[in-house]
DOSE-219302 format. One line per field, with one value per residue (C-alpha): chain; residue in three letters; y, z, x. Coordinates in steps of 0.1 Angstrom, whole numbers, m for minus. Each point is the difference from the previous one (the first is absolute). Layout:
N
chain (A, ...)
resn (ALA, ...)
py (Y, ...)
pz (Z, ...)
px (X, ...)
# end
This chain:
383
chain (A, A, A, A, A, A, A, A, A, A, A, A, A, A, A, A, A, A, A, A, A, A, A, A, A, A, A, A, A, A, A, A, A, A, A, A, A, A, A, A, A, A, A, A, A, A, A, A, A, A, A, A, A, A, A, A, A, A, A, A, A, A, A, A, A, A, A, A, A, A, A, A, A, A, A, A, A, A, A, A, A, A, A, A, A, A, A, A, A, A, A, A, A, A, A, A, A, A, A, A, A, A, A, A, A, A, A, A, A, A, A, A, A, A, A, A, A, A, A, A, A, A, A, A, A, A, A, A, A, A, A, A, A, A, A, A, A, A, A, A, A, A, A, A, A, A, A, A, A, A, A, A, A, A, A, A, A, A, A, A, A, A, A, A, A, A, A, A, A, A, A, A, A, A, A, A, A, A, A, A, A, A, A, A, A, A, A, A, A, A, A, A, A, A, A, A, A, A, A, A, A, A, A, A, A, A, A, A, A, A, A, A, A, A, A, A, A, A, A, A, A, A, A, A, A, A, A, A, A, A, A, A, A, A, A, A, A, A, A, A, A, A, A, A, A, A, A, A, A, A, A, A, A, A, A, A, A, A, A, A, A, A, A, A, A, A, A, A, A, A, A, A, A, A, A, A, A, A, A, A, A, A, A, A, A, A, A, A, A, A, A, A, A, A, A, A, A, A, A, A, A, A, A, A, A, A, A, A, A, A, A, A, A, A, A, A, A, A, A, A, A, A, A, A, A, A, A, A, A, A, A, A, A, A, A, A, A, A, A, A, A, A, A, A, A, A, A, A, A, A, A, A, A, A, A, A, A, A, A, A, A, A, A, A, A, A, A, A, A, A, A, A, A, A, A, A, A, A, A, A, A, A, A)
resn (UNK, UNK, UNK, UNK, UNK, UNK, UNK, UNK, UNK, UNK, UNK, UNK, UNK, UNK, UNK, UNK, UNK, UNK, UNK, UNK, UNK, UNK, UNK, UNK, UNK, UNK, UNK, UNK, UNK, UNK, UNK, UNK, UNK, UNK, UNK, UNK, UNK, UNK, UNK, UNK, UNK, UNK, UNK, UNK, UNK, UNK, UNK, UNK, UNK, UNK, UNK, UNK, UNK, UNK, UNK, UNK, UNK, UNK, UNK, UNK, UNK, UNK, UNK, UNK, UNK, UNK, UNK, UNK, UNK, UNK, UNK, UNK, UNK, UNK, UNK, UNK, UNK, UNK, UNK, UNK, UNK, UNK, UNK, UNK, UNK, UNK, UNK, UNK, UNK, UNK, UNK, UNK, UNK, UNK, UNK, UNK, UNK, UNK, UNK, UNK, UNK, UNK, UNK, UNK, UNK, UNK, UNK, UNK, UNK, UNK, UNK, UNK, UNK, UNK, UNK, UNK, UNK, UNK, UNK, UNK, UNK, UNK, UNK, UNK, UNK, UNK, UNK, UNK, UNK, UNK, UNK, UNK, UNK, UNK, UNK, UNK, UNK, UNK, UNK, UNK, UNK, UNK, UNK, UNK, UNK, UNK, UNK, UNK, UNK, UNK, UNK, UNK, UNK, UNK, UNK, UNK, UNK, UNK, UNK, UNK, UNK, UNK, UNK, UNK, UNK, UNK, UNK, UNK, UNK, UNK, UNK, UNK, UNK, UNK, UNK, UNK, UNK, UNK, UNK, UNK, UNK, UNK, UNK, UNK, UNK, UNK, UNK, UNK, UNK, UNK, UNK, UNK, UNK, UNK, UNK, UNK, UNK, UNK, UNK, UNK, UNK, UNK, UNK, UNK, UNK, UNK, UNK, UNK, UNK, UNK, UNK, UNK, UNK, UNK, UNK, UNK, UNK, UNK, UNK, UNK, UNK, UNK, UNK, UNK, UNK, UNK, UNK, UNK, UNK, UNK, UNK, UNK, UNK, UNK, UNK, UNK, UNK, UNK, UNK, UNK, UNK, UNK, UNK, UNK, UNK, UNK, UNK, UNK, UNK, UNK, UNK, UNK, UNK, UNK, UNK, UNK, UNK, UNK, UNK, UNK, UNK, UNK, UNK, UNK, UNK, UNK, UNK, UNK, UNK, UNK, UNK, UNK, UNK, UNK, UNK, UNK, UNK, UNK, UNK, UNK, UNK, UNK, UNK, UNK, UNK, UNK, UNK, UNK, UNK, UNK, UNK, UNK, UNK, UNK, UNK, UNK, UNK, UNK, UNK, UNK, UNK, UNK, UNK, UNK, UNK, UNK, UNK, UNK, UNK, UNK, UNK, UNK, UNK, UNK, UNK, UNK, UNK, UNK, UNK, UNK, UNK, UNK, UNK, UNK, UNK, UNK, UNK, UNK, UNK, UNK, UNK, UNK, UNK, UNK, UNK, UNK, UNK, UNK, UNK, UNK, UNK, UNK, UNK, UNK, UNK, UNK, UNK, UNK, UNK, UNK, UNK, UNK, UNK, UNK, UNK, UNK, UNK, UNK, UNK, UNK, UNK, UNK, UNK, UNK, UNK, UNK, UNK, UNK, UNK, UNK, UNK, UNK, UNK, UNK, UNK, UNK, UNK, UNK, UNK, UNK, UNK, UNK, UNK)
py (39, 3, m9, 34, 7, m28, 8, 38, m17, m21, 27, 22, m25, m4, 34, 2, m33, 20, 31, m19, m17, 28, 19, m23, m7, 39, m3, m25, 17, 34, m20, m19, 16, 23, m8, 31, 15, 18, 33, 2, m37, m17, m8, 35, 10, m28, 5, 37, m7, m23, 27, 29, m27, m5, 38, 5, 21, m25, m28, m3, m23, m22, m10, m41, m6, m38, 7, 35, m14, m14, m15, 0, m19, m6, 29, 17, 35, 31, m21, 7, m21, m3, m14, 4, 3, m11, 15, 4, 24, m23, 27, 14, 32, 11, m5, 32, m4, 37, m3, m22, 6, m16, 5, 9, 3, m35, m10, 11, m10, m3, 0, m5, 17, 18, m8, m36, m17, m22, m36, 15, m9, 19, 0, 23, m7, 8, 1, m2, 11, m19, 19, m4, m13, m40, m4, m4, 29, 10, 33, 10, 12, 15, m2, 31, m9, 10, m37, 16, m27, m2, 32, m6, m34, m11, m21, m13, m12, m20, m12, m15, 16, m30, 10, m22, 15, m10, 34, m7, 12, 18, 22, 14, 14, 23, 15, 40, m19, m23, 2, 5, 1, m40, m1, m37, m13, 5, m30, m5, m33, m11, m30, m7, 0, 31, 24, 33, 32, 31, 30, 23, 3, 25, 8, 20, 34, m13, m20, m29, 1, m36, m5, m23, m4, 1, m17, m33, m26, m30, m18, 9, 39, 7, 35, 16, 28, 31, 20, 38, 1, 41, m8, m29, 17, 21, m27, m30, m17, m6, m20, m11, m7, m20, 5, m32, m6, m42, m9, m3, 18, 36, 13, m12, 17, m2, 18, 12, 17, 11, 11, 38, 5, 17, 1, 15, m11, 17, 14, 22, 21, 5, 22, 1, 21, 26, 33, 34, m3, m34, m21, m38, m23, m31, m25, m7, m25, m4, m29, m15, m27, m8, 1, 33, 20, 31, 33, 26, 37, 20, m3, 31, 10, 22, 23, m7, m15, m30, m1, m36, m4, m37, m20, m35, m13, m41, m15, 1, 14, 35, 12, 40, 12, 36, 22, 17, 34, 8, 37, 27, m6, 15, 12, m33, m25, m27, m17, 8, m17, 2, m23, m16, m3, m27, 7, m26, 5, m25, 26, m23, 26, m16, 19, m1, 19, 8, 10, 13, 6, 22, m8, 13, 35, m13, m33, 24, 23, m23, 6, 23, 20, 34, 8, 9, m8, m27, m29, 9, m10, m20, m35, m25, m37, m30, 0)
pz (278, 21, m14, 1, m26, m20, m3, m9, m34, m8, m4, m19, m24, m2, m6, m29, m20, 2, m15, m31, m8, 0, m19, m27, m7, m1, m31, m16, 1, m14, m27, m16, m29, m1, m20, m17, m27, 7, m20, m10, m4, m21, m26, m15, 6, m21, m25, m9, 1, m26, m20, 6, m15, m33, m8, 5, m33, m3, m4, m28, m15, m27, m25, m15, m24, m3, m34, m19, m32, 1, m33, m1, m27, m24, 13, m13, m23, 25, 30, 33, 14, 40, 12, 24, 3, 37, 16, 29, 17, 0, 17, 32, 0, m7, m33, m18, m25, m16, m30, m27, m39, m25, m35, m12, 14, m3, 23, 35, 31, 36, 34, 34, 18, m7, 27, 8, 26, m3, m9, m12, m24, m25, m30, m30, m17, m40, m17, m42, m19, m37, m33, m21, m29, m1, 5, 18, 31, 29, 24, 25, 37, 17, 37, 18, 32, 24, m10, m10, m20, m19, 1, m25, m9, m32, 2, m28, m16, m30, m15, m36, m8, m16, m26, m6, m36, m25, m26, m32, m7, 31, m17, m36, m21, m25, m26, m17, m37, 3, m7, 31, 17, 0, 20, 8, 19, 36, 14, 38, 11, 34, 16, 27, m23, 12, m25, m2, m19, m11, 20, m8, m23, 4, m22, 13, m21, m20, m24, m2, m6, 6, m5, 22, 8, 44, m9, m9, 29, m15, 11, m29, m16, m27, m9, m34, 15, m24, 4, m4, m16, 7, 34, m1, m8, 29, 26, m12, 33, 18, 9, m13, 35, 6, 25, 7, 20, 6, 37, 5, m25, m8, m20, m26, m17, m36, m3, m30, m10, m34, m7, m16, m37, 11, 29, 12, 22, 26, 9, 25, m4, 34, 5, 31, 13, m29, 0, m17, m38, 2, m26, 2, m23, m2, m26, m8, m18, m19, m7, m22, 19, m30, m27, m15, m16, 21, m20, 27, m9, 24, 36, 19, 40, 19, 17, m29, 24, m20, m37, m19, m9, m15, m13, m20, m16, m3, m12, 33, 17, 3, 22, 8, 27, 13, 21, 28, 14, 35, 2, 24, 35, 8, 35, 29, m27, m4, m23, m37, m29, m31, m26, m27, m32, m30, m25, m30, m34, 4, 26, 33, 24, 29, 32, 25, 31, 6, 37, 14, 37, 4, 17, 38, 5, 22, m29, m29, 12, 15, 26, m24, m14, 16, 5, m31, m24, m26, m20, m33, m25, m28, 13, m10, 22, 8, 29)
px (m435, m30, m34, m15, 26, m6, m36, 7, 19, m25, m27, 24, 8, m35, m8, 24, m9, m40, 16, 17, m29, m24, 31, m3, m41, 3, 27, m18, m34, 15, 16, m31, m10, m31, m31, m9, 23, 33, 1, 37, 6, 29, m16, m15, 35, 13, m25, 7, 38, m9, m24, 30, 29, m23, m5, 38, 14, 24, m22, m21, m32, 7, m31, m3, m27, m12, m6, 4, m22, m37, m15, m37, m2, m30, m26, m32, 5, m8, m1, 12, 24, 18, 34, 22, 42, 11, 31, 19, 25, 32, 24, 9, m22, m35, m12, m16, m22, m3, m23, m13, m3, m18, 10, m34, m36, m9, 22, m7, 24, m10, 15, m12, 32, 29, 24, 13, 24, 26, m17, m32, m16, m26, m17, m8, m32, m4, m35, 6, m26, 6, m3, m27, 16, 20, 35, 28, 2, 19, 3, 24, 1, 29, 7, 22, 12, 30, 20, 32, 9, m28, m21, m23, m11, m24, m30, m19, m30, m9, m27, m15, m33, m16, m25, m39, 4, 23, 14, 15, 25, 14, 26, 1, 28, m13, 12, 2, 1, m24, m40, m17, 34, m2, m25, m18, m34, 0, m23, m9, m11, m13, 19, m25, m32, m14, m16, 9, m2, 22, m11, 26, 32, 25, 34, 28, 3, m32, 25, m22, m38, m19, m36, m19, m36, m8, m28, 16, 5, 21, 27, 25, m2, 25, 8, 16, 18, 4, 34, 6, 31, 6, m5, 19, 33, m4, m8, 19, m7, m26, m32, m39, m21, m28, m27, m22, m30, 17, m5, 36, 22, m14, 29, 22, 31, 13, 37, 12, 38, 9, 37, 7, 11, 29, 19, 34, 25, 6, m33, 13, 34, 13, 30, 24, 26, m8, 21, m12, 17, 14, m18, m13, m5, m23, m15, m34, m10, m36, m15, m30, m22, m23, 33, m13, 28, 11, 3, 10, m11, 13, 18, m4, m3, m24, 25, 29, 25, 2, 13, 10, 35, 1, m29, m2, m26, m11, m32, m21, 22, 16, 27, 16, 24, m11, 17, m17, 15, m13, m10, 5, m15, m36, 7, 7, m16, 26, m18, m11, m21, m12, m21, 19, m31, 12, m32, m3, m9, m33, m10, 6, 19, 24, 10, 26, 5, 33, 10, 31, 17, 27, 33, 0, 23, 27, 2, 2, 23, 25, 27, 26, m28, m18, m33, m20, 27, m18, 18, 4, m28, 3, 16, m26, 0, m21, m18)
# end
């Protein structure tokens, strides 16, 4: 091999090893990543994969409570009052959050949001504004959200009004027999020292009348309540209230209940699956609360769809079986009534509304039977 040759090798060789190497700085160069911000990267992509997999219908939110029940404790009367129920979603899917409900004004929820992820975590806020009066009290607040499980969950809040001012008694049971109803002293006393007066007092249905002078600031007032005993007997429950000008407590309840002289059991006759002509019986019984002798003068009914067919008679207590025959249908009504009147001969009166449903059409008339054709009358049954 000559040397001319050998020379002409050499600088291809050469040649080629220059190419390769320039070959591969090139490679490496396009293959270092760029500084600014790639526009369709993997990880948006990853992201809304992740987004899309959550809303799928088949998966779905699951709502956990730490606690479904907060106890204020000891608070103020008409005060306002802030907690807060922490929860997260626990399932697979979004967590929606459709409404809240409080079970009364004074109870007022809040929510930042109304959609969740899976993991999240949120909170509901309550404010509870307290009665005015002492005592124990609580308030609800319901939660609707998509959790299939458990669509609708309960929270709640209690709380013990704690009172500065001491009532007693509390609660009274009077009396229709007695003088005054039974009526005794009503005293308030201030258990932090502070004097007060009576601005205001207020009986339900005017039943109770007290006297009291706004003028006197003391730390003890005690009141001779007078009763209305006409009025009595036709609100036998219901309440004396106090307004007060104390720093803390500013109203103060006395309840009261007073049982009838009479009073029948049921109070309600309720008839079901009633057909035109087919009578039905029930008992009533009536009953003395105060051991007064019952002397029954008459049992009739408004619409005369009642009539008594049994009675017996005790010392406080006297008990009749009546029939009740539903009439003929008013148009579509399925239902009927009518007012059963028991008047005594010491003038009392008792009342009770009777009420009927008739049996549906395809019921009463029974697979055997045609159209329009009505079971005969007559056949008397318990319901």
């Amino acid at each position: 091999m000559s040397n001319r040759f050998c020379k002409f090798l050499l600088v291809i060789a050469a040649l080629l090893f220059l190419f390769s190497v320039s070959a591969c700085q090139s490679e490496a160069k396009d293959s270092k990543p760029s500084d600014k911000p790639s526009k369709a990267g993997p990880l948006p992509v990853l992201v809304e994969v992740a987004q899309n997999e959550a809303n799928q219908p088949g998966l779905a939110g699951k709502i956990e409570f730490e606690e479904v029940v907060h106890d204020f404790g000891q608070v103020l009367p008409n005060s306002y009052n802030d907690c807060k129920f922490t929860f997260k979603n626990t399932g697979e899917g979004v967590l929606h959050i459709d409404r809240l409900k409080g079970t009364c004004k004074c109870t007022v929820p809040d929510l930042d949001k109304k959609d969740y992820a899976p993991g999240e975590s949120g909170q509901i806020g309550v404010r509870f504004h307290a009665p005015r009066y002492p005592g124990s009290t609580s308030q609800r607040v319901m939660v609707f959200s998509n959790d299939a499980e458990n669509p609708k969950v309960q929270l709640q809040v209690k709380a013990y009004v704690q009172s500065d001012i001491k009532v007693e008694p509390e609660k009274m049971t009077l009396s229709l027999l007695k003088p005054d109803a039974g009526m005794s002293q009503i005293t308030l006393t201030s258990e932090d020292g502070e004097r007060f007066s009576v601005k205001k007092v207020v009986s339900a249905g005017e039943v109770v009348k007290v006297d009291f002078d706004p003028n006197n600031i003391s730390a003890k007032h005690v009141f001779n309540p007078v009763v209305d005993m006409e009025k009595l007997e036709k609100y036998l429950h219901g309440y004396i209230d106090f307004t007060l000008n104390h720093p803390k407590t500013t109203n103060v309840r006395v309840e009261y209940s007073c049982l009838k002289k009479f009073e029948t059991s049921p109070t309600v006759i309720i008839l079901r699956n009633s057909v035109v002509g087919q009578t039905q019986e029930r008992l009533v019984y009536l009953t003395s609360n105060y051991d007064l002798p019952i002397d029954v003068e008459s049992i009739s009914s408004d619409k005369d769809l009642a009539r008594v067919i049994d009675k017996k008679t005790t010392k406080t207590r006297f008990e009749f079986k009546i029939a009740i025959t539903p009439p003929e249908k008013q148009g579509n009504l399925r239902i009927f009534s009518d007012m059963l009147r028991i008047k005594l001969k010491s003038g009392d009166e008792l009342t009770i509304p009777c009420r009927g449903f008739y049996v549906p059409e395809e019921k009463a008339e029974g697979p055997d039977e045609k159209p329009g054709i009505k079971p005969h009358k007559g056949h008397l049954h318990e319901d």
